[in-house]
C-alpha positions as CSV (number, residue, x, y, z in Angstrom):
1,X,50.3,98.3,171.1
2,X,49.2,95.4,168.3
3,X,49.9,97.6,165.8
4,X,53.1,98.9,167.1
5,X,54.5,95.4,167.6
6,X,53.3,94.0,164.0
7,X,55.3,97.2,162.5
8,X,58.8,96.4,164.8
9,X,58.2,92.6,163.6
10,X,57.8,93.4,160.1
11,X,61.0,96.1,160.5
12,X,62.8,93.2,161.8
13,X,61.8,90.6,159.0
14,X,62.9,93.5,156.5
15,X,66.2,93.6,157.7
16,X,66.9,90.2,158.0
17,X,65.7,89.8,154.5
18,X,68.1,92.6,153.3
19,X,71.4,90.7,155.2
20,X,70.5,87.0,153.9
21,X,70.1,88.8,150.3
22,X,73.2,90.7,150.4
23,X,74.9,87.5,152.4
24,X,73.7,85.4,149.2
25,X,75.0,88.0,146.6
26,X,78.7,87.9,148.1
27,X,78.3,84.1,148.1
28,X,76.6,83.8,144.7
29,X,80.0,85.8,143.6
30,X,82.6,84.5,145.6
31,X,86.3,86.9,145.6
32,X,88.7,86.8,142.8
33,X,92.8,88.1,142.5
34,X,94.6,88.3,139.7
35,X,98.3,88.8,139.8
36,X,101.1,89.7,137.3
37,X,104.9,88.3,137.0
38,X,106.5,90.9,136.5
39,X,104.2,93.6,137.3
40,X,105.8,96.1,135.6
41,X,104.3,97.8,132.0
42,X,104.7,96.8,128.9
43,X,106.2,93.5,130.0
44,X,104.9,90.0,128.7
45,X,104.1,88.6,132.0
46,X,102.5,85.3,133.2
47,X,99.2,86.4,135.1
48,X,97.1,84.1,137.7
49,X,93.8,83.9,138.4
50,X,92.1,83.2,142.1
51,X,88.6,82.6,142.1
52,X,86.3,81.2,145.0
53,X,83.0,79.3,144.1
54,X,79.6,80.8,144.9
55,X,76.8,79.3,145.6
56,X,75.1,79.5,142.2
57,X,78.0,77.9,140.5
58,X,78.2,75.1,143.4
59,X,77.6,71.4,142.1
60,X,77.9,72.5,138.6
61,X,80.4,70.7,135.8
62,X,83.3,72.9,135.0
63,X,82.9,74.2,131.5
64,X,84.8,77.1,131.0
65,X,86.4,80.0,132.1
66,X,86.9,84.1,131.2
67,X,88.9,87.2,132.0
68,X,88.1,90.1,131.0
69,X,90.5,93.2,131.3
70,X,87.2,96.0,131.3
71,X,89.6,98.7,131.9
72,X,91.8,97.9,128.5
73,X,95.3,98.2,128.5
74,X,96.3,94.5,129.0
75,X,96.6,91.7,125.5
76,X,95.8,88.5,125.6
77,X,95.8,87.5,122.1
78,X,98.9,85.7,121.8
79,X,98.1,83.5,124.8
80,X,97.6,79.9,123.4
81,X,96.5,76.4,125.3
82,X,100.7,76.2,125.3
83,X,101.0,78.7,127.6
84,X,98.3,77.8,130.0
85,X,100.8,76.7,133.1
86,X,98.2,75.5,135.2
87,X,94.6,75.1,135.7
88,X,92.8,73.5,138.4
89,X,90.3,73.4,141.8
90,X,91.7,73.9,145.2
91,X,89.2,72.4,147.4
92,X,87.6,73.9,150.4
93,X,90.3,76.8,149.4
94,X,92.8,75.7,152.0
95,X,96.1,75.6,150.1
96,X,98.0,78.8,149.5
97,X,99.0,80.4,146.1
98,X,98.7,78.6,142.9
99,X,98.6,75.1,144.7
100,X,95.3,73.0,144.0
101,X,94.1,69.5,144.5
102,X,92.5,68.9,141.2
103,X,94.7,69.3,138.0
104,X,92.2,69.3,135.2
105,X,94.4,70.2,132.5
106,X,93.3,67.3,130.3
107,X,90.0,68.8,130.8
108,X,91.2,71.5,128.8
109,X,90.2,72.1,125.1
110,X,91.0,75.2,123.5
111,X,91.7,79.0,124.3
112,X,90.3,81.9,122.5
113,X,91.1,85.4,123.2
114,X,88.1,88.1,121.8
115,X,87.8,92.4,122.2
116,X,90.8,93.2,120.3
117,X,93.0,90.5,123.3
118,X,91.2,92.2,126.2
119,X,88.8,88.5,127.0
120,X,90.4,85.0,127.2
121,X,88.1,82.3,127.2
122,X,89.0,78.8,128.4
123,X,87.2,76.2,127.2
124,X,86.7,72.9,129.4
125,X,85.4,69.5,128.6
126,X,83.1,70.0,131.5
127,X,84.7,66.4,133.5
128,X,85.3,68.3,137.0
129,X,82.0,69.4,139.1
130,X,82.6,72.3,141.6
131,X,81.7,72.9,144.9
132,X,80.8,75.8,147.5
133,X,84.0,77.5,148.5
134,X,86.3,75.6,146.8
135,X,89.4,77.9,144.6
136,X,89.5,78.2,140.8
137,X,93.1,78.6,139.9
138,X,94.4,79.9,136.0
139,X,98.0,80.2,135.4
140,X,99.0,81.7,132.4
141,X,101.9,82.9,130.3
142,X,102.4,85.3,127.3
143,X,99.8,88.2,128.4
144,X,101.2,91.8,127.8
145,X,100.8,94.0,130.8
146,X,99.2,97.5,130.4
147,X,101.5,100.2,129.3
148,X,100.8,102.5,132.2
149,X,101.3,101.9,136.2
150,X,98.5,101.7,137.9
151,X,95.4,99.7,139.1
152,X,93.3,97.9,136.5
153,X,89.6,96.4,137.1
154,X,88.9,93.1,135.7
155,X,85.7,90.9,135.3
156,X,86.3,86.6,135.8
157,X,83.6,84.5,135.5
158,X,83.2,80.7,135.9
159,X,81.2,79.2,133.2
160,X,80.8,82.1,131.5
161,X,78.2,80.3,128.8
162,X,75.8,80.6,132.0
163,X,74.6,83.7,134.8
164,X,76.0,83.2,138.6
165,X,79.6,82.7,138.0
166,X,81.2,86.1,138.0
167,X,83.0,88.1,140.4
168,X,85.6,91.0,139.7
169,X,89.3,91.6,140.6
170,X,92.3,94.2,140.2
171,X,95.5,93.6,138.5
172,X,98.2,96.0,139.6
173,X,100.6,97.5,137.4
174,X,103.8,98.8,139.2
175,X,106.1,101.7,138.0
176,X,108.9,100.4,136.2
177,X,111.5,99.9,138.5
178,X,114.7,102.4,138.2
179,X,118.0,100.7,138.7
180,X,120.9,103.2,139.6
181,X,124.2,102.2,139.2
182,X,126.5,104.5,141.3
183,X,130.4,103.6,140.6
184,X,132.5,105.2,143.3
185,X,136.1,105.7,141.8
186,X,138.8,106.1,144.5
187,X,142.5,107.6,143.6
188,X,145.1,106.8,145.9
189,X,147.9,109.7,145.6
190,X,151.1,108.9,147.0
191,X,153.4,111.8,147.9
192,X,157.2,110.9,148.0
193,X,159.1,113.5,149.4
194,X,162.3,114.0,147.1
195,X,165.2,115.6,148.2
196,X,167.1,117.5,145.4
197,X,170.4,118.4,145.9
198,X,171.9,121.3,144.0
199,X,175.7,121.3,144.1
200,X,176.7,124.8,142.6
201,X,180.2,124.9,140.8
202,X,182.0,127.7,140.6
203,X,184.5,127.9,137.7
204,X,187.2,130.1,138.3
205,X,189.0,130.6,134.6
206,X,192.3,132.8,135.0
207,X,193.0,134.0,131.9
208,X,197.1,134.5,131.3
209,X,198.2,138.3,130.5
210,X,200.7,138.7,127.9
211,X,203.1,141.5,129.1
212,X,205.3,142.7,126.2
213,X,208.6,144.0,128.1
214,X,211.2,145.5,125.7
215,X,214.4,146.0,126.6
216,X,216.9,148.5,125.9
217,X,219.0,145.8,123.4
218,X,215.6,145.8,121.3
219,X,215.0,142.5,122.5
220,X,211.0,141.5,123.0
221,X,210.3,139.5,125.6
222,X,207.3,137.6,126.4
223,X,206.6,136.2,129.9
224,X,203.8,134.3,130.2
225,X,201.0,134.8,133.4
226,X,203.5,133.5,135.9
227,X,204.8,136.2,137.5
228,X,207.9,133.7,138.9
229,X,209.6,132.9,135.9
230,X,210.8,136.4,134.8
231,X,212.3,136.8,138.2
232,X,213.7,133.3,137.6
233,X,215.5,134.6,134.5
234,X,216.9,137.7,136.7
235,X,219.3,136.3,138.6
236,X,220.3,133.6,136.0
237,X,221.7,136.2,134.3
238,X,222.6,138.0,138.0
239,X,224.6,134.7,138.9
240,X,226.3,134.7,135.6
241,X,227.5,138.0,135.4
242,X,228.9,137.8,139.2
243,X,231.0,134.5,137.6
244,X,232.0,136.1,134.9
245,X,233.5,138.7,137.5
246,X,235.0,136.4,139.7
247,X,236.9,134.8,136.8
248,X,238.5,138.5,135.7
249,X,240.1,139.3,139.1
């Protein structure tokens, strides 16, 4: 029974010892994001960095800063202390986003970037102590995204000249976003109903006959197409023939 109990004690002191070690680990490393604007590849974007104080880095003066893109891909070498936007402490990590409490941009001495612009380094003046749980936040500008979507590891670390200070976080590269431009054309037809009216005309062309008549004196005559004036001249000559009688008796 002794020896039963001393062995579910022990089992029990194991275990606890494994939780507060692991517990102390994710404190000692705190939780980092990283996030791209635009996250699309190949673009220059402007790239901030979340970072929550561990224990092991708690109390300490803030001396510098790194982030390294393990997984390639991304350049940092033209980023100068120009383009850092912001840099700063949010403490007790309350405030949202980018926000913090603490600007300690005048802290700020220098940037280098190192690994062919896979690590920048921020250098600090050391004027700003940290403490447990409170938010590290780097803005900036002028970092080339990786040329390939996808999801990218990357290593931060607070005070990288000493141990305790690093934790690890993901930048997300999106597919480049396809932008279709439909153009709908719509025709209008108008059908006017047109009424065309033929008008047919009919020529009638009468041609005149020429009737040669000769006559027993040798005489040609020509009449023309009406058939009225020959019988015209007929009795003329009828009328004066019966006067010429009349006058004789």
């Amino acid at each position: 029974m002794t020896r039963a109990f001393s062995r579910s004690v022990l089992a029990a002191l194991l275990a606890l010892t494994v939780v507060a070690g692991t517990a102390g680990l994710g404190a000692a490393a705190g939780t980092a994001t990283l996030g791209a604007d635009p996250a699309t590849p190949g673009d220059t974007a402007t790239h901030t960095v979340t970072q929550t104080v561990g224990s092991d880095v708690a109390s300490a003066s803030w001396t510098g800063y790194a982030v390294t893109y393990t997984d390639g891909g991304t350049d940092v070498s033209n980023v100068t202390t120009a383009d850092v936007e912001a840099i700063g402490i949010d403490r007790g990590n309350d405030a949202g986003g980018a926000t913090v409490d603490v600007n300690v941009s005048d802290d700020l001495d220098g940037v280098t970037a190192s690994n062919n612009g896979g690590t920048l380094t921020l250098n600090l003046g050391g004027s700003y102590s940290l403490n447990e749980s409170d938010q590290v936040v780097v803005v900036y500008d002028n970092a080339t995204n990786p040329s390939a979507a996808g999801d990218y590891n990357v290593s931060v670390d607070i005070n990288p000249q000493s141990s305790g200070g690093e934790s690890s976080a993901t930048l997300s590269i999106a597919a480049s976003s396809e932008t279709t431009t439909t153009t709908t054309s719509t025709t209008t037809s108008t059908t006017e109903d047109t009424t065309t009216t033929t008008t047919s005309t009919t020529a009638m062309t009468t041609e005149d006959t020429t009737t040669s008549t000769t006559t027993a004196a040798g005489t040609s005559t020509t009449s023309g197409g009406s058939p009225g004036f020959g019988a015209g001249l007929a009795i003329v000559a009828l009328a004066g023939a019966a006067l010429v009688a009349a006058r004789t008796r």
